[in-house]
C-alpha positions as CSV (number, residue, x, y, z in Angstrom):
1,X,97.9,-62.1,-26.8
2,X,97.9,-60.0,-30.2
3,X,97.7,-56.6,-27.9
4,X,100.5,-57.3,-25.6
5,X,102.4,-57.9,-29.2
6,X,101.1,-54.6,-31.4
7,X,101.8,-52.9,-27.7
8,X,106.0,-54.4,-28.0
9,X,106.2,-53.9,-31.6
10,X,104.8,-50.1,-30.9
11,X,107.6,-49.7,-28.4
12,X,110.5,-50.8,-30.9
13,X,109.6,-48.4,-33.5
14,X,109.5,-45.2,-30.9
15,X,113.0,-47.0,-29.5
16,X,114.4,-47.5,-32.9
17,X,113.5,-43.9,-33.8
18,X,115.1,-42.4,-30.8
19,X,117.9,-44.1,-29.2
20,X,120.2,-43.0,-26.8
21,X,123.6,-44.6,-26.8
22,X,124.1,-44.0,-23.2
23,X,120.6,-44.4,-21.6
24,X,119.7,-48.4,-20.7
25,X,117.9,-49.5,-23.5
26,X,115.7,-52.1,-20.8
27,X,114.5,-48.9,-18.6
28,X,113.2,-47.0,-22.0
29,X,111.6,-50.0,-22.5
30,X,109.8,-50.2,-19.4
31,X,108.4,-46.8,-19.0
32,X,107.5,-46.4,-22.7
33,X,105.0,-49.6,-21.7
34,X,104.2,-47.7,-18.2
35,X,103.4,-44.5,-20.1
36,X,101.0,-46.0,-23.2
37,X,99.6,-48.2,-20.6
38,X,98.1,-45.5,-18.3
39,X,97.2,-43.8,-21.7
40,X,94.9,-46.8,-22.4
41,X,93.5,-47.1,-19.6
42,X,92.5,-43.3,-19.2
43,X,91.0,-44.2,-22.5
44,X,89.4,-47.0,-21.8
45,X,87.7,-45.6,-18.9
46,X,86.4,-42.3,-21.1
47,X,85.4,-44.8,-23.0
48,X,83.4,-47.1,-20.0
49,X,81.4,-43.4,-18.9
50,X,80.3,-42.9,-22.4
51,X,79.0,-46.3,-22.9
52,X,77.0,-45.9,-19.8
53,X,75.5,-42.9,-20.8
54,X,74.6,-44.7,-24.1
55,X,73.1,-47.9,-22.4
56,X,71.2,-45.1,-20.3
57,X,69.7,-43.4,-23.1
58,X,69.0,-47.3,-24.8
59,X,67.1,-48.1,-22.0
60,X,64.9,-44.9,-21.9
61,X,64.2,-44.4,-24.8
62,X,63.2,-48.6,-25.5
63,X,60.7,-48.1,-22.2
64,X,59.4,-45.3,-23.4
65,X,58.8,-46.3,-27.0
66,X,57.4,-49.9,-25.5
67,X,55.1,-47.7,-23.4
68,X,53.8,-45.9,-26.8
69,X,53.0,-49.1,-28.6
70,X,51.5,-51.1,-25.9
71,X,49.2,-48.2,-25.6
72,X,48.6,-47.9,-29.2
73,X,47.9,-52.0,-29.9
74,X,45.8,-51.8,-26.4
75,X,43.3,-49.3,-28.4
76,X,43.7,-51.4,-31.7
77,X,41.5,-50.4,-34.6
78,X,39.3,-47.2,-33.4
79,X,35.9,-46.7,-35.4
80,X,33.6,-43.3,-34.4
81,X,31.0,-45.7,-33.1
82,X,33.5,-47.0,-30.6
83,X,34.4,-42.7,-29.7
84,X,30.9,-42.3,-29.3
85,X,30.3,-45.1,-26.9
86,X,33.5,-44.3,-24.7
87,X,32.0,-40.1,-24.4
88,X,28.2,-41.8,-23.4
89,X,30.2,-44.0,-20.7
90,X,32.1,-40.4,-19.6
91,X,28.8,-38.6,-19.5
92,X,27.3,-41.1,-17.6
93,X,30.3,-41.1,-15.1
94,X,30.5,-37.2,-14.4
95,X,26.7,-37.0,-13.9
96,X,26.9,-39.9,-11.3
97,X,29.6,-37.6,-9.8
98,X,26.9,-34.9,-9.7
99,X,24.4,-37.1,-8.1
100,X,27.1,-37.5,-5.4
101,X,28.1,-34.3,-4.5
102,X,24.6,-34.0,-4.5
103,X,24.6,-36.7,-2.2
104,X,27.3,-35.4,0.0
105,X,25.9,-32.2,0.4
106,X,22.6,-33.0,1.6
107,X,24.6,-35.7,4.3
108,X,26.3,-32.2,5.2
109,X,23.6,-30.3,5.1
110,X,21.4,-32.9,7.9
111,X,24.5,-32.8,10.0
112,X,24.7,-29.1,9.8
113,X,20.9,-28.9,11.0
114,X,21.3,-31.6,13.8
115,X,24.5,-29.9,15.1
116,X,22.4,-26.3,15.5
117,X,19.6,-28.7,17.4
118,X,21.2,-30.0,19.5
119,X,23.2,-26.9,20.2
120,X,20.1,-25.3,20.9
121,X,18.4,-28.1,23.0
122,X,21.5,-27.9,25.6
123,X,21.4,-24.2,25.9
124,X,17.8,-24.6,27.1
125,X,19.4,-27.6,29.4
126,X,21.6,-24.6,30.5
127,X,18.9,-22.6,31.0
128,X,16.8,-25.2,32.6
129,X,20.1,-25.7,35.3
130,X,20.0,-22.2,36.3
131,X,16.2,-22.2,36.9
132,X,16.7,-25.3,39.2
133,X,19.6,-23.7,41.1
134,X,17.5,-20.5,41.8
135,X,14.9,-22.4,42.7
136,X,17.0,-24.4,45.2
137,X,18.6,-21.0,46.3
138,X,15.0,-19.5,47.1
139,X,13.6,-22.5,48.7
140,X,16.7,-22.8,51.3
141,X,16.1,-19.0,52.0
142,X,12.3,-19.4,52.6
143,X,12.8,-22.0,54.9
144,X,15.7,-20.3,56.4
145,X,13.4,-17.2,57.5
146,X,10.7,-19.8,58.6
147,X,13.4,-21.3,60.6
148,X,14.4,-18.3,62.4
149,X,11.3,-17.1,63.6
150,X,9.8,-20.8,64.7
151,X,11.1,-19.5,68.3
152,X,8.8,-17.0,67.8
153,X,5.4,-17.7,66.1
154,X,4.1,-14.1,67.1
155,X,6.9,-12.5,65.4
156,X,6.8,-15.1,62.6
157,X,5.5,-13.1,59.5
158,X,4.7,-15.8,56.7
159,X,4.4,-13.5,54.3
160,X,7.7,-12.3,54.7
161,X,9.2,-15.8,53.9
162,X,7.6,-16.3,50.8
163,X,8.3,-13.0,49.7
164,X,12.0,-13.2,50.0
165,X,13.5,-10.9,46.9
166,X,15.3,-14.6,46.2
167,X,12.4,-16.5,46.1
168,X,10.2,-16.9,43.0
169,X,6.8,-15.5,42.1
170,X,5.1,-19.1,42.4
171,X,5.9,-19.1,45.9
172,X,3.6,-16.0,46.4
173,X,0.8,-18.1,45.7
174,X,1.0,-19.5,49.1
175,X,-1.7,-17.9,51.2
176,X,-0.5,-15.2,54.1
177,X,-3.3,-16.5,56.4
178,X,-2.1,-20.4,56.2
179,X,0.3,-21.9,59.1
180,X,3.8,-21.8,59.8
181,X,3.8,-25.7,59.3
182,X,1.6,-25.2,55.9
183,X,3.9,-22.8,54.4
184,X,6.6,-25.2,55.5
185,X,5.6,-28.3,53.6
186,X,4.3,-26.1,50.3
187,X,7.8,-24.6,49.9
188,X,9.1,-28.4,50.4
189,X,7.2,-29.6,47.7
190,X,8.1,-27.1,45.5
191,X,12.4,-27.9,46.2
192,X,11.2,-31.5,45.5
193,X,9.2,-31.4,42.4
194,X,12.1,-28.5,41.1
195,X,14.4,-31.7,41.7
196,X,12.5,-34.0,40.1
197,X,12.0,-32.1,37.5
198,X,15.9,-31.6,37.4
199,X,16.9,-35.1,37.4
200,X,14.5,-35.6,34.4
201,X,15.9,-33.0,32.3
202,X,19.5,-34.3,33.0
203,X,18.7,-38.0,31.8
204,X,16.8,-36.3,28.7
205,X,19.8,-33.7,28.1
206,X,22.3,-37.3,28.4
207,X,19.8,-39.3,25.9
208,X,19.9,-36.5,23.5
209,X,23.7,-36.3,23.4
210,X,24.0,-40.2,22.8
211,X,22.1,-40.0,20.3
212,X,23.2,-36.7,18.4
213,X,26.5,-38.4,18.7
214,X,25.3,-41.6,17.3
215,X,24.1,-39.5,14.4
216,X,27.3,-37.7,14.0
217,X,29.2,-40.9,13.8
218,X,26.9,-42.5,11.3
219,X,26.4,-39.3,8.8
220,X,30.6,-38.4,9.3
221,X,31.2,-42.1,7.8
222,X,28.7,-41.5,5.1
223,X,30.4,-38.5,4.3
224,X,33.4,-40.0,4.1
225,X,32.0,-43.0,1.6
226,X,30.7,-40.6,-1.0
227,X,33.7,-38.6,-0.7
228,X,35.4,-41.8,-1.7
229,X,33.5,-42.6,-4.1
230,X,33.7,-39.0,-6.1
231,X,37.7,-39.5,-5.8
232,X,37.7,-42.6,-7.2
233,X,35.3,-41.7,-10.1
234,X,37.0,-38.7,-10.4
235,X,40.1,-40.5,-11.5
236,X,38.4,-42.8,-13.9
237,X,37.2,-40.1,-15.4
238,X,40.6,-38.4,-16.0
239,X,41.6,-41.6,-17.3
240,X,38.8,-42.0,-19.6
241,X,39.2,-38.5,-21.1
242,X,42.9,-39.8,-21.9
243,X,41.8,-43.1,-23.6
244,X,38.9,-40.9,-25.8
245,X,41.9,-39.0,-26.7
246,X,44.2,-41.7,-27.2
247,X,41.5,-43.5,-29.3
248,X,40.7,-39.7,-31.9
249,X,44.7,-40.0,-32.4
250,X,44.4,-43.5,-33.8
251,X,41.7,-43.0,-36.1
252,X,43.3,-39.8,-37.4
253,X,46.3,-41.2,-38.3
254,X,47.5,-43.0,-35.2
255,X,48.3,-46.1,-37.1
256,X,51.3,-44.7,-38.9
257,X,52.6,-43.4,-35.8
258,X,52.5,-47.2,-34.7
259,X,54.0,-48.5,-37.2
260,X,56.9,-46.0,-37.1
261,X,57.5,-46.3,-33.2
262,X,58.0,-50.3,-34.1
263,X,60.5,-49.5,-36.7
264,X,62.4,-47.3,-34.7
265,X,62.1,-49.4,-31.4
266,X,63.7,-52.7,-34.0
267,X,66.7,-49.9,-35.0
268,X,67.1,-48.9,-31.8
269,X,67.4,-52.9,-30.2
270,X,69.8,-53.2,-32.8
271,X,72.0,-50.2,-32.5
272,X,72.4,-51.1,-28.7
273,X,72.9,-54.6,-29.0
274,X,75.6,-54.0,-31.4
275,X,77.2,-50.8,-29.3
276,X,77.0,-53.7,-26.1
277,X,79.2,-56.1,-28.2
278,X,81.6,-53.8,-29.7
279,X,81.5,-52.5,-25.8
280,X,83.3,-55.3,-24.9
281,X,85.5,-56.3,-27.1
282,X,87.1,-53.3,-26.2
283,X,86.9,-54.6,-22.8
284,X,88.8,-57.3,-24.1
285,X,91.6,-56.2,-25.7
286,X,92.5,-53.9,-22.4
287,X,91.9,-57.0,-20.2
């Protein structure tokens, strides 16, 4: 009620200082209250974007200096005994981090040396396949040539099918002089103990994968645990280094840095509360 009053009695006095005989003295009225009203409330908005800023700053700067002292009072009264014990604790942290990198690397190293075994072991399965399929290959041209000339048995040089550029040296074993019939059932035996011999390299060749990849599974995850296990020590140790710092600070002086962060956190409380009131009465009066 008392602005809308101070705002009339304002308008008078510019009225009374300034009148025009011929103008109507209602409409001077009416815009002088239009003009000084916009000029308040541009003011009173200036005004709002300031405060903000101000309540802004208040609030930063209380968090931070709450931050400070909680800090501070968390450490509490440091003696060089107390130093001492936090470094051994520290010490005893980075060499466990040691003994697991350690740790890691020898994990690394076993899968490293299993990886090149087993690399190894299914090249000679490779190996081992190609043998078979020659052996096949020279087999099913020994008895091809045996075939041909069974029509024949005068014509039917034995020799000459175990001698076959394709077929291998063991075949030559076989004796020129034996039968057709002889030769016959050798090279058979020789197709069926190559597959034999086959099929038990291919079961081996699977068994040894299942279990390289068992081992690969189980020495990745242990891999991954230690690495786990250095990152997390890792960070406590950053955070200890902090707190030994934090805790030199306090027993060189640190105390009257407390002391003055609570005074100036109480000033600064007060200054803001009392900004925040006068904030809005001014509100207030423009309302």
């Amino acid at each position: 009620m008392a602005a809308p009053l101070a705002l009339l009695l304002l308008v008078g006095t510019a009225l009374a200082s300034d009148v025009d005989i011929n103008a109507n003295p209602i409409r001077k009225v009416v815009n002088l209250m239009e003009t000084m009203q916009a000029k308040i409330e541009a003011e009173g908005k200036k005004n709002d974007e300031l405060f903000e800023k101000f309540e802004c700053y208040c609030k930063k700067t209380q968090a931070e200096l709450e931050d400070e002292i909680a800090k501070a009072d968390a450490i509490g009264n440091v003696k060089p005994e107390d130093i001492a014990a936090k470094e051994a604790q520290l010490q005893q942290l980075q060499q466990a981090v040691e003994e697991l990198k350690s740790e890691e690397k020898e994990e690394e190293d076993a899968l490293a040396a299993a990886t090149a075994s087993r690399e190894k072991e299914h090249q000679e399965h490779m190996k081992a396949e190609t043998e078979h399929a020659g052996t096949e290959t020279a087999a099913e041209s020994a008895l091809k040539v045996l075939h041909t000339n069974e029509t024949d048995p005068d014509k039917l040089n034995v020799h000459e099918a175990v001698a076959n550029p394709v077929v291998p040296t063991g075949f030559l074993q076989v004796r020129s002089k034996q039968l057709p019939g002889e030769v016959n059932a050798y090279i058979k035996q020789i197709e069926e103990t190559s597959e034999e011999n086959w099929r038990q390299e291919v079961a081996d060749d699977a068994k040894a994968t299942g279990l390289f990849e068992n081992l690969k599974s189980s020495k990745t995850k242990s891999i991954k645990t230690v690495l786990d296990m250095v990152t997390k020590k890792q960070k406590k140790i950053g955070d200890m280094k902090v707190e030994i710092v934090n805790m030199k600070h306090m027993m060189n002086g640190g105390a009257e840095a407390l002391a003055e962060n609570k005074k100036m956190l109480a000033e600064l409380k007060k200054d803001c509360a009392q900004r925040a009131s006068e904030q809005d009465e001014k509100k207030a009066i423009r309302a």
